[in-house]
FIPA-573757 format. One record per residue: residue in three letters; x, y, z of N, C-alpha, C, O in turn. Coordinates in steps of 0.001 Angstrom, whole numbers, m for minus. Each point is the difference from the previous one (the first is absolute). Layout:
<atoms>
<atom code="Ala" n_x="X" n_y="Y" n_z="Z" ca_x="X" ca_y="Y" ca_z="Z" c_x="X" c_y="Y" c_z="Z" o_x="X" o_y="Y" o_z="Z"/>
...
</atoms>
This chain:
<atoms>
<atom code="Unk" n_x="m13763" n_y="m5241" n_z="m10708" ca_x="950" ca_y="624" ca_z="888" c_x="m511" c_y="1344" c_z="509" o_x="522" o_y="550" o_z="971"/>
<atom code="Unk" n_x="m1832" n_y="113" n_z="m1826" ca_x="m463" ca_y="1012" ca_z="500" c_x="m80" c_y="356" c_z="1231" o_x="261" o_y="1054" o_z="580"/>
<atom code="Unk" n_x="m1092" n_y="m3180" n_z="129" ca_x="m249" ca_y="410" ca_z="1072" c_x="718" c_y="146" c_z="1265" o_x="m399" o_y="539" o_z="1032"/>
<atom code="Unk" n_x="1886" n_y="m1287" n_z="m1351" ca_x="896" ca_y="96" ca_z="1247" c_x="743" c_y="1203" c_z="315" o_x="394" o_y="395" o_z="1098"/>
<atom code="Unk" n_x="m199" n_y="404" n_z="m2884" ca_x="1071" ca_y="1205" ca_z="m131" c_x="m288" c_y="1045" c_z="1409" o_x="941" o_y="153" o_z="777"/>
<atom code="Unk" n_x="m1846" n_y="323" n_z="m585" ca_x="m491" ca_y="872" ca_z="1060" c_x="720" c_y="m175" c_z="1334" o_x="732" o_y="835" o_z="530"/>
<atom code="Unk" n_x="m1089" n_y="m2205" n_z="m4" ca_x="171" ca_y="m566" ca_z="1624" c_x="1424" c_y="m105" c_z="m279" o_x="719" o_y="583" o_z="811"/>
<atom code="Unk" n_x="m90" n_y="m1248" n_z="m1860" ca_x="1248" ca_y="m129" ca_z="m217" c_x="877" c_y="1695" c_z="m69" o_x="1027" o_y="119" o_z="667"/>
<atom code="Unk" n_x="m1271" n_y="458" n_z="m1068" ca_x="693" ca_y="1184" ca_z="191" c_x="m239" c_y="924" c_z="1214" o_x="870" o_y="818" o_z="299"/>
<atom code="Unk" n_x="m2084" n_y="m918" n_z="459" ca_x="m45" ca_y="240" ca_z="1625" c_x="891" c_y="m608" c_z="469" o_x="719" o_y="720" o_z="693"/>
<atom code="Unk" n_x="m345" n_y="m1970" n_z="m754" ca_x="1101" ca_y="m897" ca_z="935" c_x="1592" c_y="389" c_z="m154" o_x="951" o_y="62" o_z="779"/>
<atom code="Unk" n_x="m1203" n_y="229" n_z="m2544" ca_x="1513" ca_y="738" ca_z="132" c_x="71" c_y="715" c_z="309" o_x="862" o_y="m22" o_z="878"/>
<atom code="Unk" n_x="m1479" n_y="1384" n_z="m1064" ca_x="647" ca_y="1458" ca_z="298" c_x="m627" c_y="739" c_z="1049" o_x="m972" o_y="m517" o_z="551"/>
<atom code="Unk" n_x="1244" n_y="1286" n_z="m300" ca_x="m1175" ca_y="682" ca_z="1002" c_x="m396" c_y="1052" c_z="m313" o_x="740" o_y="610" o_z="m772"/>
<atom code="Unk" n_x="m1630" n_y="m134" n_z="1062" ca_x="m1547" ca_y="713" ca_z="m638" c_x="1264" c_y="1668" c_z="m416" o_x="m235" o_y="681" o_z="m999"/>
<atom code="Unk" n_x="1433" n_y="m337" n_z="1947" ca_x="699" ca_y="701" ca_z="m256" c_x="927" c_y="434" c_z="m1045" o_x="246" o_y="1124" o_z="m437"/>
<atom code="Unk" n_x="299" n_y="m2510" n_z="82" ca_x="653" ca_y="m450" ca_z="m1283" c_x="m914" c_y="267" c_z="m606" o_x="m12" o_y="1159" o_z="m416"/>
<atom code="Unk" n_x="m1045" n_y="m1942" n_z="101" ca_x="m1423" ca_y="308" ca_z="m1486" c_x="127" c_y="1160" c_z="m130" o_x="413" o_y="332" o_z="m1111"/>
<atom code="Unk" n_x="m665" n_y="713" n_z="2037" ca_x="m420" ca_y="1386" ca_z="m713" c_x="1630" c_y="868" c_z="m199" o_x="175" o_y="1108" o_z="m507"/>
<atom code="Unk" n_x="726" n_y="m1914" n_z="1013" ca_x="1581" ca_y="1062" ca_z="17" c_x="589" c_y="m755" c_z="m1629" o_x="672" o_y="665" o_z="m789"/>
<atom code="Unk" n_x="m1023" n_y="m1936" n_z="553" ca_x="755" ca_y="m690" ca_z="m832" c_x="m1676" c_y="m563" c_z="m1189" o_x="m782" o_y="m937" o_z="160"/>
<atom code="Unk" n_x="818" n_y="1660" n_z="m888" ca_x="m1491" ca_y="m834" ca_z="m882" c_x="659" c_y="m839" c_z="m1413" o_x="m262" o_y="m1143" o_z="m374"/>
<atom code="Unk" n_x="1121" n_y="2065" n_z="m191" ca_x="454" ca_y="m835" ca_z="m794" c_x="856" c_y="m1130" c_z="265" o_x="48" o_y="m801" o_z="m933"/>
<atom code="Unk" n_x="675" n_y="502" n_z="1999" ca_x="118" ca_y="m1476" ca_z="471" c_x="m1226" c_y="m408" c_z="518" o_x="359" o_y="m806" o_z="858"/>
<atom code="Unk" n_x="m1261" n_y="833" n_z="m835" ca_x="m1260" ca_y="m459" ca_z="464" c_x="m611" c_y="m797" c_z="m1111" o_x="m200" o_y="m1208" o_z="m130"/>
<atom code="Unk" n_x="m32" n_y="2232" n_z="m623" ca_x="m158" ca_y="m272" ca_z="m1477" c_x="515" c_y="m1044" c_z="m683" o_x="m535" o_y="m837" o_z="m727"/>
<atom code="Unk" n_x="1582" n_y="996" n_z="1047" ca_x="1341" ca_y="m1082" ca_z="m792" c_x="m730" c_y="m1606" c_z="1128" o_x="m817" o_y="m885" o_z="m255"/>
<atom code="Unk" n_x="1350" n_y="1096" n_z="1030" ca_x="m740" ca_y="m1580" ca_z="738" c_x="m916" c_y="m425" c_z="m175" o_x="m91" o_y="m1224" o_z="m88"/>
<atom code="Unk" n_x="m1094" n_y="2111" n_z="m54" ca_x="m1479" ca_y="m219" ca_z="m457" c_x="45" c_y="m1006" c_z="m1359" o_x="m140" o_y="m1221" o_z="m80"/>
<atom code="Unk" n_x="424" n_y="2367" n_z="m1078" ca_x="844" ca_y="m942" ca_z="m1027" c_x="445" c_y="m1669" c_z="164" o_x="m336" o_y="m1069" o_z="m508"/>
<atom code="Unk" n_x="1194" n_y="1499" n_z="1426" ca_x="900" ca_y="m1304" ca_z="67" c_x="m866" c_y="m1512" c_z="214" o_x="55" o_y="m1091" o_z="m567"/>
<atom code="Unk" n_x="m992" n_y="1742" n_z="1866" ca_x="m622" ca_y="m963" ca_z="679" c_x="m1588" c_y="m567" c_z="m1147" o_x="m812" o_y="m925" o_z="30"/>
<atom code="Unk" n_x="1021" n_y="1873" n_z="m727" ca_x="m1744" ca_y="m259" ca_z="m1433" c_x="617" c_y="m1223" c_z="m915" o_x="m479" o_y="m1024" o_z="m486"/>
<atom code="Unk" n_x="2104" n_y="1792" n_z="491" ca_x="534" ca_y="m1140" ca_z="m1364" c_x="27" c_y="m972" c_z="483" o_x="398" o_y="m794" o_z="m852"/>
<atom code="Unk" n_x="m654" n_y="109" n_z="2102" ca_x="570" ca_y="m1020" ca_z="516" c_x="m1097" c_y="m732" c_z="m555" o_x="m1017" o_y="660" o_z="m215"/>
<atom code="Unk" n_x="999" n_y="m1948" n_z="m79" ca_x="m1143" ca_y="m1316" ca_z="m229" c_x="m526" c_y="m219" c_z="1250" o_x="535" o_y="333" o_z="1057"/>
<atom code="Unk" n_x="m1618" n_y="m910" n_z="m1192" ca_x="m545" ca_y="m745" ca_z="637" c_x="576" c_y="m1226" c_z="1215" o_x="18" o_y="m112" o_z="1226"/>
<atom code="Unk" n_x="476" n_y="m790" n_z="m2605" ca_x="1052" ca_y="m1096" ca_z="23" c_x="1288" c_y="281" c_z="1006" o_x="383" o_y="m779" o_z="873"/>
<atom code="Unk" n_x="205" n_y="2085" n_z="m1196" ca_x="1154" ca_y="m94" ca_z="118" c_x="m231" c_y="1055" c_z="1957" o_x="967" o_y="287" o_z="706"/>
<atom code="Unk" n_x="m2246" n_y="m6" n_z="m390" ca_x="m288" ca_y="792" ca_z="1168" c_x="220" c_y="m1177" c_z="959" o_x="777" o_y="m66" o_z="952"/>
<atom code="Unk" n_x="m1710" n_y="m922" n_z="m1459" ca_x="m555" ca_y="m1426" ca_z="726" c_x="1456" c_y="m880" c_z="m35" o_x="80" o_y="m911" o_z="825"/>
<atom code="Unk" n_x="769" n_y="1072" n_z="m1492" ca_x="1348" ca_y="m1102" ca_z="m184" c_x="738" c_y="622" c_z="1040" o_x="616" o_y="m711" o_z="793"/>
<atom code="Unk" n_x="m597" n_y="2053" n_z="m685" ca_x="1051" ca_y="981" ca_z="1355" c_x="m624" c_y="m139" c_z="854" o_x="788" o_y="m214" o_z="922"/>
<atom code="Unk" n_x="m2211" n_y="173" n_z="m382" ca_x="m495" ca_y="m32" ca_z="1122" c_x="m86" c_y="m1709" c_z="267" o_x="m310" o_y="m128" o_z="1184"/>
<atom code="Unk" n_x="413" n_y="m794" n_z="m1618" ca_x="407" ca_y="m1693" ca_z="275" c_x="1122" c_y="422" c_z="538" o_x="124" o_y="m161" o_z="1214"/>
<atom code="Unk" n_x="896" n_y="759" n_z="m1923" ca_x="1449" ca_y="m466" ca_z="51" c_x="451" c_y="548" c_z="1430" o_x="1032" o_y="m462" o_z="485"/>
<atom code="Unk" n_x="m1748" n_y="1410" n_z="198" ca_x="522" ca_y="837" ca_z="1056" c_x="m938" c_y="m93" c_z="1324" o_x="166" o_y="350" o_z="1169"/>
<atom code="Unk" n_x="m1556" n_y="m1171" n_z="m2093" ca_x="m433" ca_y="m492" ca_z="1952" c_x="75" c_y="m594" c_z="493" o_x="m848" o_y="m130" o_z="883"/>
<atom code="Unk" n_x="2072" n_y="m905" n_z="m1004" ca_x="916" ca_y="m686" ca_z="1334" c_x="815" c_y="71" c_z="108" o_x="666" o_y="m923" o_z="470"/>
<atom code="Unk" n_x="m12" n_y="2398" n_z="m934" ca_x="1244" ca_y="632" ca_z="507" c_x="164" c_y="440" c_z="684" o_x="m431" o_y="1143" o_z="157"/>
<atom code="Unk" n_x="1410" n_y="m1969" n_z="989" ca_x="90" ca_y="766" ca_z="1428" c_x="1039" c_y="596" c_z="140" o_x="1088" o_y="m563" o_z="113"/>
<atom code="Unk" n_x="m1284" n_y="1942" n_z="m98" ca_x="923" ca_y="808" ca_z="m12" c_x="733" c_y="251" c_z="1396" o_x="1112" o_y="514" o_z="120"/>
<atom code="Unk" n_x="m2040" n_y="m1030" n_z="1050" ca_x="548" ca_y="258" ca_z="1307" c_x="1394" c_y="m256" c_z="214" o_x="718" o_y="706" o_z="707"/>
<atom code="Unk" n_x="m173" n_y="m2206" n_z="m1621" ca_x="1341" ca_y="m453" ca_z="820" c_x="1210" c_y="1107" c_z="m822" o_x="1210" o_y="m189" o_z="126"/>
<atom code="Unk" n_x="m1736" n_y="1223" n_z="m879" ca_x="908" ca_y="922" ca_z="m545" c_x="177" c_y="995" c_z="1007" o_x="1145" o_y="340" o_z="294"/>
<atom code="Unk" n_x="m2264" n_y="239" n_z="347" ca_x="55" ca_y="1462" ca_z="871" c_x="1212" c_y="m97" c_z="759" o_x="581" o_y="1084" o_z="52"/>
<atom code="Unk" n_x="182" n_y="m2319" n_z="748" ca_x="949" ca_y="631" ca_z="1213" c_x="1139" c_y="464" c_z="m1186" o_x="864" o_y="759" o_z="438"/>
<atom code="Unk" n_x="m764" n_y="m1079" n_z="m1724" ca_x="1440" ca_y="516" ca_z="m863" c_x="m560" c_y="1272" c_z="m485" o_x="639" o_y="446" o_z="m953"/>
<atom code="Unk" n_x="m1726" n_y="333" n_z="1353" ca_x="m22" ca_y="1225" ca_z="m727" c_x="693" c_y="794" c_z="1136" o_x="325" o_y="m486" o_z="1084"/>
<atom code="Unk" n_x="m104" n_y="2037" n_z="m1553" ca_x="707" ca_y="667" ca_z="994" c_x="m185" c_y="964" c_z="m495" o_x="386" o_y="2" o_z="m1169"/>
<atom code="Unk" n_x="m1077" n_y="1425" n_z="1699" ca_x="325" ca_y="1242" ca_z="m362" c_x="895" c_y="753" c_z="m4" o_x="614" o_y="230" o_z="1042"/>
<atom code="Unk" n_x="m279" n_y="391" n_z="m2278" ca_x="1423" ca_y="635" ca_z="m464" c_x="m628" c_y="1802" c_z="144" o_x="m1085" o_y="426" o_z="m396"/>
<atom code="Unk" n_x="1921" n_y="150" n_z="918" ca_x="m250" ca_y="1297" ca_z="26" c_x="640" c_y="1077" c_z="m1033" o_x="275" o_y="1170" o_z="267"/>
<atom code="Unk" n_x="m77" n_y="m1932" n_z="m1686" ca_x="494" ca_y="468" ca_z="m729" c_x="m1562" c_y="105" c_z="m1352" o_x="m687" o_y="m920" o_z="m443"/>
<atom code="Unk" n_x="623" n_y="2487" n_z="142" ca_x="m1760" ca_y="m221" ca_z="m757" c_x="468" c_y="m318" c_z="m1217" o_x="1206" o_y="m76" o_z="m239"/>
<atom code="Unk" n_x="m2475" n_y="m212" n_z="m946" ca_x="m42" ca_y="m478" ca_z="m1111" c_x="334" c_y="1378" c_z="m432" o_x="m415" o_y="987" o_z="606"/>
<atom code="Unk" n_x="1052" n_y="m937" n_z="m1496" ca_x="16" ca_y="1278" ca_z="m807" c_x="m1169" c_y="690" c_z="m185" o_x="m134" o_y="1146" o_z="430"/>
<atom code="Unk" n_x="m1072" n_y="m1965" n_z="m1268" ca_x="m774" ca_y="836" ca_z="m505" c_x="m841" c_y="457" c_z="735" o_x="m810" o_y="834" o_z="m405"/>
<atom code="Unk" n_x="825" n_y="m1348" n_z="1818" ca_x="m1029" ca_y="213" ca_z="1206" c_x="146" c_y="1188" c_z="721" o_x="m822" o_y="708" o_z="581"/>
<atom code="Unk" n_x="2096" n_y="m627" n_z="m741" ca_x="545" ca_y="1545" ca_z="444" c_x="m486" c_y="1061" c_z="m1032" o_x="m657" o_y="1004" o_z="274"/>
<atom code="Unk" n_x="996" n_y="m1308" n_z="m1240" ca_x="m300" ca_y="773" ca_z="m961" c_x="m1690" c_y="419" c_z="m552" o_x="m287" o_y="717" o_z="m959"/>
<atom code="Unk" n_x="m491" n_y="m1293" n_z="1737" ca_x="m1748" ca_y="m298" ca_z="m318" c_x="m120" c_y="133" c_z="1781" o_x="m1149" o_y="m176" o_z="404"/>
<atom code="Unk" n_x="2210" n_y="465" n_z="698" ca_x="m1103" ca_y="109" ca_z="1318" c_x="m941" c_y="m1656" c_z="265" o_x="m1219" o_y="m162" o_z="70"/>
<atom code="Unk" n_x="1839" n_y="m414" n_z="m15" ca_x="m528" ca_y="m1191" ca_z="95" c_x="489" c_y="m1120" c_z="1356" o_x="1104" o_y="343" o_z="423"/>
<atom code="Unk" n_x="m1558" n_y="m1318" n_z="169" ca_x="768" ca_y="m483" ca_z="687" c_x="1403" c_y="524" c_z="81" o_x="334" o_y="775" o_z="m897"/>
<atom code="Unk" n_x="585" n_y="m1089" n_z="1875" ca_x="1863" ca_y="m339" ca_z="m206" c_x="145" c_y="m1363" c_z="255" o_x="1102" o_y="m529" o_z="m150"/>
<atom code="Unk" n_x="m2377" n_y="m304" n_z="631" ca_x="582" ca_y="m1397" ca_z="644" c_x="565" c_y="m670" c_z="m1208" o_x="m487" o_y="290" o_z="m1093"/>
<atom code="Unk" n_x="1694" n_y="m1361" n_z="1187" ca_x="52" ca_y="m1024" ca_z="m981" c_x="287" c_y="m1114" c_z="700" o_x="661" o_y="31" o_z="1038"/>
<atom code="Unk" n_x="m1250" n_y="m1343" n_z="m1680" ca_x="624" ca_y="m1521" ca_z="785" c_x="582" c_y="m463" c_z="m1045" o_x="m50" o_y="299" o_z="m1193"/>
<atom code="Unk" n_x="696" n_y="m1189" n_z="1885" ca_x="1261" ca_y="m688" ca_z="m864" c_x="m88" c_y="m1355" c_z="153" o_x="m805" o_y="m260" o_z="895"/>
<atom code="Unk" n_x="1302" n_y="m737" n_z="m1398" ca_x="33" ca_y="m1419" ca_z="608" c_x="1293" c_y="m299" c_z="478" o_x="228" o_y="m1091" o_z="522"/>
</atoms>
């Protein structure tokens, strides 16, 4: 998992988050090492022929922010289904 942890945490956060937020960085890093092998390869089967397209027309942006996003300067967007 060494080798995905890296590219995988570029995709989540952005290079801004890394240096504003390290110990959640940290913590995912973690997260993503404990993961198996097995169990990387069983989530990535399970989700590449998930088409998520016929979901997008029920999302909708709410102009109401996440709490903690306000509170960390972070996005305000939220979607909803």
């Amino acid at each position: 998992m060494t080798a995905v942890a890296e590219g995988t945490l570029g995709r989540w956060f952005t290079d801004a988050a890394r240096h504003r937020q390290p110990g959640i960085i940290a913590h995912a890093r973690e997260m993503i090492l404990a993961t198996s092998g097995n169990g990387y390869r069983g989530c990535a089967e399970a989700i590449k022929t998930l088409d998520y397209r016929r979901r997008l027309p029920q999302l909708k942006r709410t102009r109401r922010p996440h709490p903690n996003h306000a509170r960390h300067g972070r996005c305000h967007a939220r979607f909803a289904v």
